[in-house]
C-alpha atoms as a printed R data frame, in Angstrom:
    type eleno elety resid chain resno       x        y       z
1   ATOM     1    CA   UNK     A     1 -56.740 -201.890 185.266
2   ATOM     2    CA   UNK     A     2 -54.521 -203.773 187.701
3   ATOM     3    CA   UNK     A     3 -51.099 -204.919 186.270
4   ATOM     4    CA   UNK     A     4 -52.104 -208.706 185.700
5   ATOM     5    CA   UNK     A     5 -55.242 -208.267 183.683
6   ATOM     6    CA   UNK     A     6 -52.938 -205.676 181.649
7   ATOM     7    CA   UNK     A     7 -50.459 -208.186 180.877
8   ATOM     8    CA   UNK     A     8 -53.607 -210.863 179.708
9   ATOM     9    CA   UNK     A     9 -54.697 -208.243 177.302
10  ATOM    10    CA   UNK     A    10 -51.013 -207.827 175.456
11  ATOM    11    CA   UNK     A    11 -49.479 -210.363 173.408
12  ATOM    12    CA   UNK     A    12 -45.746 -210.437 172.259
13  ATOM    13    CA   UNK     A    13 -43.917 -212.060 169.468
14  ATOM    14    CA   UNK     A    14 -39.922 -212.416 169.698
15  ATOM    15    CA   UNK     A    15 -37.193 -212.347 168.125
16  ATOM    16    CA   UNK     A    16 -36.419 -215.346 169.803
17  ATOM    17    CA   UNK     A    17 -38.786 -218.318 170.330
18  ATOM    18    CA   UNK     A    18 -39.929 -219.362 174.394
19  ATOM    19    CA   UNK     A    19 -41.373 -222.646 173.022
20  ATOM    20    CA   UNK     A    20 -39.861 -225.728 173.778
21  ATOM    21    CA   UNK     A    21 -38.328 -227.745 171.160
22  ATOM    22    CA   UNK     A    22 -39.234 -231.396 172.810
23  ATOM    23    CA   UNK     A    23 -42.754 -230.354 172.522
24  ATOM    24    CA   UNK     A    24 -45.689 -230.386 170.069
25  ATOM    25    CA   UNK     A    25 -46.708 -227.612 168.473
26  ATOM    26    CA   UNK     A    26 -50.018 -228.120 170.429
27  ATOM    27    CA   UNK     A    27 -48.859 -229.219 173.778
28  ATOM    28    CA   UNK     A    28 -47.011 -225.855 173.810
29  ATOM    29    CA   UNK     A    29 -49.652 -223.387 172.829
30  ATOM    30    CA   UNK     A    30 -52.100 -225.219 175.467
31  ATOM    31    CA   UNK     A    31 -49.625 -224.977 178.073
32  ATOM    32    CA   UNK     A    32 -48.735 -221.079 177.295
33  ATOM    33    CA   UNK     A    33 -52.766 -220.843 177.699
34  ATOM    34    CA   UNK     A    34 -52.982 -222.363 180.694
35  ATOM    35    CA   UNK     A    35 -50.672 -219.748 182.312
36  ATOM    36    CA   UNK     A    36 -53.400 -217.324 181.635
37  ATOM    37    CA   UNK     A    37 -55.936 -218.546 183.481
38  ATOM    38    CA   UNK     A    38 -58.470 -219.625 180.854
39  ATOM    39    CA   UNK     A    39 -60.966 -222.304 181.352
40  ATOM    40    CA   UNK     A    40 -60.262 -225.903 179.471
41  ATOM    41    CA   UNK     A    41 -63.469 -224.631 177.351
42  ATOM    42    CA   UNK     A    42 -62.403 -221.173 176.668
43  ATOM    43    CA   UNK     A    43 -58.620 -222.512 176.006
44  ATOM    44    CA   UNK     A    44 -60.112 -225.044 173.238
45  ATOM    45    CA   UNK     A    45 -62.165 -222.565 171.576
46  ATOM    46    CA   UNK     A    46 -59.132 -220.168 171.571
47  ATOM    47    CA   UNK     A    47 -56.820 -222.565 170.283
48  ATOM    48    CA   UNK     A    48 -59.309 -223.354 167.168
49  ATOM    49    CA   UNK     A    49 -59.449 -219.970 166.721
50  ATOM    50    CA   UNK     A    50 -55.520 -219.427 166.361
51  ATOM    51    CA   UNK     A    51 -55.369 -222.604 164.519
52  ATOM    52    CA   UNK     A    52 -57.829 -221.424 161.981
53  ATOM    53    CA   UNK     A    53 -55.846 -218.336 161.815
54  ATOM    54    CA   UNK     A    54 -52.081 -219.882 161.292
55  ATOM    55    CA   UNK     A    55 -53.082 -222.733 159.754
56  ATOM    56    CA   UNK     A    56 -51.788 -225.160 162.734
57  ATOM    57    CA   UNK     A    57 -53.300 -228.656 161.528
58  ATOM    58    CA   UNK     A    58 -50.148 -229.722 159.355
59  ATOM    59    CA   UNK     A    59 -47.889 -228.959 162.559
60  ATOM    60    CA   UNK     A    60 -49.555 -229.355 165.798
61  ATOM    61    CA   UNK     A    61 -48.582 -232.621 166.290
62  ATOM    62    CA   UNK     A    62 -44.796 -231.902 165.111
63  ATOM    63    CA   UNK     A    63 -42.249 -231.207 167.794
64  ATOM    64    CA   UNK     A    64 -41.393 -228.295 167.738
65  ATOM    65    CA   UNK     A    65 -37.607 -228.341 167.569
66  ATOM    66    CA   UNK     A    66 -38.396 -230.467 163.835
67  ATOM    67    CA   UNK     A    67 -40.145 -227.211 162.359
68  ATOM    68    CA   UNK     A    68 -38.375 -225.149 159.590
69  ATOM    69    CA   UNK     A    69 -37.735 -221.463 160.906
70  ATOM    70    CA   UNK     A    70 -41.590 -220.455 158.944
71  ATOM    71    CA   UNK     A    71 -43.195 -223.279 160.697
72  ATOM    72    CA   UNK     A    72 -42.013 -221.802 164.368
73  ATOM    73    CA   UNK     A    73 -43.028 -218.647 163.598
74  ATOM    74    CA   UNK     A    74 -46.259 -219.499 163.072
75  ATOM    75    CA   UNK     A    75 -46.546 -221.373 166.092
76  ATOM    76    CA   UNK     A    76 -44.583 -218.224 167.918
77  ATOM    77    CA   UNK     A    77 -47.353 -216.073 166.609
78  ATOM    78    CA   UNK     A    78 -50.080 -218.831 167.467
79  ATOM    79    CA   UNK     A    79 -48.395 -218.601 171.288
80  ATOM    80    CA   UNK     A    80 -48.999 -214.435 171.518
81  ATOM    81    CA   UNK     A    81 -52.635 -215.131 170.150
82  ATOM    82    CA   UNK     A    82 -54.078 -217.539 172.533
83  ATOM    83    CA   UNK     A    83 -55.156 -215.765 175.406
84  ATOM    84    CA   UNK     A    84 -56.854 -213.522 172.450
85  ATOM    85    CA   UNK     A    85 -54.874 -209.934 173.761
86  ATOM    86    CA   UNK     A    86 -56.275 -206.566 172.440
87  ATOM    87    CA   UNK     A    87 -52.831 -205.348 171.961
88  ATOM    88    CA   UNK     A    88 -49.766 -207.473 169.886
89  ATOM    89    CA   UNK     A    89 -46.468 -206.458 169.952
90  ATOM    90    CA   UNK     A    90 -44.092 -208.125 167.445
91  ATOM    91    CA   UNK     A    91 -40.451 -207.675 167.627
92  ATOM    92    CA   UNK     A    92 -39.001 -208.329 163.866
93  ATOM    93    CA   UNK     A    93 -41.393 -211.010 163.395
94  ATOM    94    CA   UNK     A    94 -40.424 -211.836 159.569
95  ATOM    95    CA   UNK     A    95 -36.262 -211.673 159.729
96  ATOM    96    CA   UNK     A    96 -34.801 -214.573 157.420
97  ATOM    97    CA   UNK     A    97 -38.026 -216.036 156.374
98  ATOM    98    CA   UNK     A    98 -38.423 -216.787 153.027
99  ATOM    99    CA   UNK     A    99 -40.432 -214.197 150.912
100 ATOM   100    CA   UNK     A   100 -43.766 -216.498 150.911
101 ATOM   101    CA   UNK     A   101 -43.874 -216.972 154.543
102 ATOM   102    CA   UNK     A   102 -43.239 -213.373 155.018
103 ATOM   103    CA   UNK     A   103 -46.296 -212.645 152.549
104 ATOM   104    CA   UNK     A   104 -48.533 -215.662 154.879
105 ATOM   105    CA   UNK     A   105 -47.144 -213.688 158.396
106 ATOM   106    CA   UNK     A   106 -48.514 -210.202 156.826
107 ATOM   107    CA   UNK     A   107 -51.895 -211.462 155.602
108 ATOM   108    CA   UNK     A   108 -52.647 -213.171 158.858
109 ATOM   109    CA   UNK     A   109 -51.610 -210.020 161.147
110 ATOM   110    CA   UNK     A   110 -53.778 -207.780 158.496
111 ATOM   111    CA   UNK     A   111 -56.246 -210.601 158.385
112 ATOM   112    CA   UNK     A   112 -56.431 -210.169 162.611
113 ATOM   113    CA   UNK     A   113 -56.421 -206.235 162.958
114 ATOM   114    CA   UNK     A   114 -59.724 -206.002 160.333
115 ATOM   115    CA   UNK     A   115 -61.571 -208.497 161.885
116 ATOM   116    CA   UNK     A   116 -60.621 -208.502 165.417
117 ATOM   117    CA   UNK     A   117 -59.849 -204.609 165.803
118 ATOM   118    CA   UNK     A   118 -56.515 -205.733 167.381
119 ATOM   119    CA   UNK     A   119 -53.829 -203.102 168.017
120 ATOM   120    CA   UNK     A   120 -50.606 -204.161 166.407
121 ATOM   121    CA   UNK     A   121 -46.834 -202.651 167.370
122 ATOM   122    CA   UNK     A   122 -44.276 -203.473 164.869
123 ATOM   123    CA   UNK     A   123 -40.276 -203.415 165.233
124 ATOM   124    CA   UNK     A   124 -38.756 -204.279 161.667
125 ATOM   125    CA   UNK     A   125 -35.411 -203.678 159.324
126 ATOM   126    CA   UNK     A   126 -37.829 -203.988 156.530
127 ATOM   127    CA   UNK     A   127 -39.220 -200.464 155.238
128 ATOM   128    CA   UNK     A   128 -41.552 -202.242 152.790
129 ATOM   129    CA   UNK     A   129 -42.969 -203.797 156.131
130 ATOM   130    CA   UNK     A   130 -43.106 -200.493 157.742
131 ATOM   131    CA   UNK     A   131 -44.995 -198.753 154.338
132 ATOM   132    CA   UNK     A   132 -47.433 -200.809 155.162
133 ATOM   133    CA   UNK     A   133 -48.411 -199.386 158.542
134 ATOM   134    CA   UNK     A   134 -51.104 -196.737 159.859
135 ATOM   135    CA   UNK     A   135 -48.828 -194.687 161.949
136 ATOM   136    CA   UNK     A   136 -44.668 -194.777 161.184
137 ATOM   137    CA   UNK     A   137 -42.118 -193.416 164.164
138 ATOM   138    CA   UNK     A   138 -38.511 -193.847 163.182
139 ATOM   139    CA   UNK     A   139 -36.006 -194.639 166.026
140 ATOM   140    CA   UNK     A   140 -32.010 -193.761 165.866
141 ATOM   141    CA   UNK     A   141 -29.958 -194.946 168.922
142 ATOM   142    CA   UNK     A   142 -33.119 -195.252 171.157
143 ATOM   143    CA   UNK     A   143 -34.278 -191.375 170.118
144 ATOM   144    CA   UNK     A   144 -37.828 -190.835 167.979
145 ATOM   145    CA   UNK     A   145 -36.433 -188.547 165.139
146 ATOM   146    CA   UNK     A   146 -39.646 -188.845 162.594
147 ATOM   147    CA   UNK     A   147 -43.342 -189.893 163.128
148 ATOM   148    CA   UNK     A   148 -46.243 -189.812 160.384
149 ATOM   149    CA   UNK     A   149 -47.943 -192.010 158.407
150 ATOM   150    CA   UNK     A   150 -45.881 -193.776 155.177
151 ATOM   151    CA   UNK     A   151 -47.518 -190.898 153.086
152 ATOM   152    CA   UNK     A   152 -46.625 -188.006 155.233
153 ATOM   153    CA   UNK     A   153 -42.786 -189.781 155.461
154 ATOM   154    CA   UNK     A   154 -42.093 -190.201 151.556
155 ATOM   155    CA   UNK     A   155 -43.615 -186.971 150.900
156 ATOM   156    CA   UNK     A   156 -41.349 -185.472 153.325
157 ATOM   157    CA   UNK     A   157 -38.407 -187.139 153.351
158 ATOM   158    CA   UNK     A   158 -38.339 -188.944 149.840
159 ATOM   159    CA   UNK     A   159 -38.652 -187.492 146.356
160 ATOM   160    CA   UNK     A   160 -39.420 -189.182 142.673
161 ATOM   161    CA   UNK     A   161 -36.733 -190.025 140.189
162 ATOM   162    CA   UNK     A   162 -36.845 -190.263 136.533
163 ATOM   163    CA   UNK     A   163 -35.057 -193.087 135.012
164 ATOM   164    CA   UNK     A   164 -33.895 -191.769 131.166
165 ATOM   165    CA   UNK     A   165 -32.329 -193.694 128.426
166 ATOM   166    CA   UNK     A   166 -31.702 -191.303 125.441
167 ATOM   167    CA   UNK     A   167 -31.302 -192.217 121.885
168 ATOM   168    CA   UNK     A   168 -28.204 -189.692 121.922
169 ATOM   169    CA   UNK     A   169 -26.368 -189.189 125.641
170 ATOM   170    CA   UNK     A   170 -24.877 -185.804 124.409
171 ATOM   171    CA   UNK     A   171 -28.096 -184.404 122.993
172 ATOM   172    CA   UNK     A   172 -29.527 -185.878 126.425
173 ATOM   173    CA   UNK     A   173 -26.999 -184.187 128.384
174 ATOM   174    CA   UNK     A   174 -27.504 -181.065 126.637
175 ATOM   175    CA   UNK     A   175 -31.435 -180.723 126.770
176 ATOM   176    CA   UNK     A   176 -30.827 -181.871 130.388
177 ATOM   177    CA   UNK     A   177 -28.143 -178.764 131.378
178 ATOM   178    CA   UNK     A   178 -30.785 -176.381 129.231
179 ATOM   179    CA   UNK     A   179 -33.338 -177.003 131.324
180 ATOM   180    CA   UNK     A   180 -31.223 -176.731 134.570
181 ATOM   181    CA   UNK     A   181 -32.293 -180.077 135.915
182 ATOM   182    CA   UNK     A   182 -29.977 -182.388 138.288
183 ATOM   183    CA   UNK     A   183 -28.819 -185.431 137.353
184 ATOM   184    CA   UNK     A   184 -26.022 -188.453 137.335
185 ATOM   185    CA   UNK     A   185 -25.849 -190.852 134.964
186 ATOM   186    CA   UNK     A   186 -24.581 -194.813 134.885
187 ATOM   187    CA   UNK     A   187 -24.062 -196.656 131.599
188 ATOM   188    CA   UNK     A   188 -26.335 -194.479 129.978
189 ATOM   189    CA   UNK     A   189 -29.108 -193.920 132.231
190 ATOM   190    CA   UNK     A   190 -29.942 -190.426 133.409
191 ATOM   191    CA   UNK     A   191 -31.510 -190.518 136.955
192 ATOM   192    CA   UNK     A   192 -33.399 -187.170 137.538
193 ATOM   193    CA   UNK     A   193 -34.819 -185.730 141.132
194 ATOM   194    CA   UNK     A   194 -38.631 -184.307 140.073
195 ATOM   195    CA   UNK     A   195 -40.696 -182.300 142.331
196 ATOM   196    CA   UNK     A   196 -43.937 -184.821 141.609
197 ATOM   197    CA   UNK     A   197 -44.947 -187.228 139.230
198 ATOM   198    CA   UNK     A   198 -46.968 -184.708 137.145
199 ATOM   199    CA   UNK     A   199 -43.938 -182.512 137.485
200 ATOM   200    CA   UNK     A   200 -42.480 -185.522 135.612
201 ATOM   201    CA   UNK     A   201 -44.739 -186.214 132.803
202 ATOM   202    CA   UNK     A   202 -44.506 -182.531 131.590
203 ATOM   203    CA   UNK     A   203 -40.710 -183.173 131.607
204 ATOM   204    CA   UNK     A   204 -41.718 -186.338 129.578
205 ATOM   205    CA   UNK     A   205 -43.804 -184.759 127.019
206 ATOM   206    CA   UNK     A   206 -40.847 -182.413 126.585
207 ATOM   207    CA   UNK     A   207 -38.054 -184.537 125.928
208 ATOM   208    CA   UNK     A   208 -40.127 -187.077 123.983
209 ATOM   209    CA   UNK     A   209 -38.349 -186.994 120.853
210 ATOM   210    CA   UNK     A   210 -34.897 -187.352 122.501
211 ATOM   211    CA   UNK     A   211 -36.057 -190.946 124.346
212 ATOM   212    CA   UNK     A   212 -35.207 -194.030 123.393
213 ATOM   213    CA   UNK     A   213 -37.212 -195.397 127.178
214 ATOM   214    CA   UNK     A   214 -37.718 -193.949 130.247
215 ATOM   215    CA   UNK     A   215 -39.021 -194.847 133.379
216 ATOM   216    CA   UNK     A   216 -40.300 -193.201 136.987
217 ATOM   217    CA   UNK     A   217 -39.012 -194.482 140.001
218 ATOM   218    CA   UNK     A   218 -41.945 -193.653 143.016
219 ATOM   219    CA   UNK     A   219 -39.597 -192.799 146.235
220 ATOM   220    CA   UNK     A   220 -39.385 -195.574 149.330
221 ATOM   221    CA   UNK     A   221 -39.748 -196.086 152.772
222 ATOM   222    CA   UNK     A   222 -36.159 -196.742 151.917
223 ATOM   223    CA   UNK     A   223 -35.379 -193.036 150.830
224 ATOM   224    CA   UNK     A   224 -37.080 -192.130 153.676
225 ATOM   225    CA   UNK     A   225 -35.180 -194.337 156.337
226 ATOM   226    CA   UNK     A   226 -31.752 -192.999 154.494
227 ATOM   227    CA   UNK     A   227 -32.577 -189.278 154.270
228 ATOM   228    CA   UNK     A   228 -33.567 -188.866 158.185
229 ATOM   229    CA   UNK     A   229 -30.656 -190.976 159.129
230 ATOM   230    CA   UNK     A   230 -28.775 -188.836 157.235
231 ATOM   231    CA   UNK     A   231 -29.830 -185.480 157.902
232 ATOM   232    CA   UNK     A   232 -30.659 -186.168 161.566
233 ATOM   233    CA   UNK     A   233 -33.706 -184.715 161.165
234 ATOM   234    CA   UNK     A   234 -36.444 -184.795 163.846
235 ATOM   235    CA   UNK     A   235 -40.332 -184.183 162.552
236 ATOM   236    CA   UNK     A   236 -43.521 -185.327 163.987
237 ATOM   237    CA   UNK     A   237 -46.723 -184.947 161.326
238 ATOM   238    CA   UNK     A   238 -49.884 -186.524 160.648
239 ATOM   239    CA   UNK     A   239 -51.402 -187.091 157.518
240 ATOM   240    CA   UNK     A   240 -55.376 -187.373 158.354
């Protein structure tokens, strides 16, 4: 595939917006179009397509410099689409949106890769974002030091945590130290590493009558993100 057609089959949303501010929301989009080539026919049916997608009718006829910062990056996203690439790249696509926009931005990519079988590569600070994801690969100064999916990660990397409130914090501590299980406490909640989750209900069942509430904390894409940055750990796994 020669280098031109490659480029019309990517698309790329950045950090920073191309669009120009004196323009509509529409006159922009039509004009990216037009730089790939595509016929005034095929460029209207694309642009209702994108439209449909981002929901564009309450904005196209906005300048865009007027927009708040989720309004642009729907056009932005509108922009990579309209040449309809196989292959989008976004670069941080959600950072300082409001959580609502962020949740509108995820169910339109998702929305995209189901029905249109588009390839999607994600850069984000997020590791919610990242959980999210088919494939994960964790980057420290430029350098891959983890790949897997989110499942392989936290089972790797992150561990479950048991969240204990006792009716009595030195009967607590004591049934805690008898059973030689880790732990640090703040204002009188134990936090306790467990192997699994069933590893924690027996644990559970066990200190029942000692409970006043209790609660288990599922590790994160955060845990993950902290442990290999911490340990410096390189592993590459797949969880098929």
């Amino acid at each position: 595939m020669a280098i031109p057609e490659i480029r019309k089959s990517i698309g790329v949303v950045f950090q920073q917006s191309l669009l120009d501010e004196r323009l509509t929301v529409r006159e922009n989009i039509v004009h990216r179009g037009k730089t790939y080539g595509l016929s005034k026919a095929q460029l209207a049916e694309n642009y209702q397509f994108v439209s449909s997608y981002l929901h564009l009718e309450d904005i196209e006829q906005q300048k865009y410099g007027t927009l708040s910062g989720g309004q642009k990056r729907r056009a932005d996203i509108a922009r990579a689409l309209i040449h309809r690439p196989q292959i989008l790249f976004l670069d941080e696509p959600t950072t300082g949106l409001d959580p609502q926009t962020r949740q509108f931005v995820w169910q339109t990519i998702k929305q995209l890769q189901t029905e249109t079988n588009m390839t999607v590569f994600l850069t984000t600070h997020y590791m919610e974002e990242a959980a999210g994801a088919h494939q994960v690969i964790v980057l420290n100064q430029g350098r891959i030091v983890a790949t897997g999916t989110p499942d392989f990660l936290k089972t790797t990397y992150a561990y479950d945590q048991m969240a204990l409130v006792f009716h009595d914090c030195s009967l607590g501590k004591m049934w805690l130290k008898d059973n030689a299980l880790h732990f640090t406490e703040k204002q009188g909640i134990f936090l306790v590493r467990v192997d699994s989750t069933m590893h924690a209900l027996t644990l559970l069942k066990n200190a029942e009558p000692l409970l006043a509430s209790f609660e288990v904390i599922k590790g994160t894409m955060d845990d993950v993100f902290l442990h290999i940055m911490a340990q410096g750990d390189v592993t590459n796994g797949r969880d098929d």
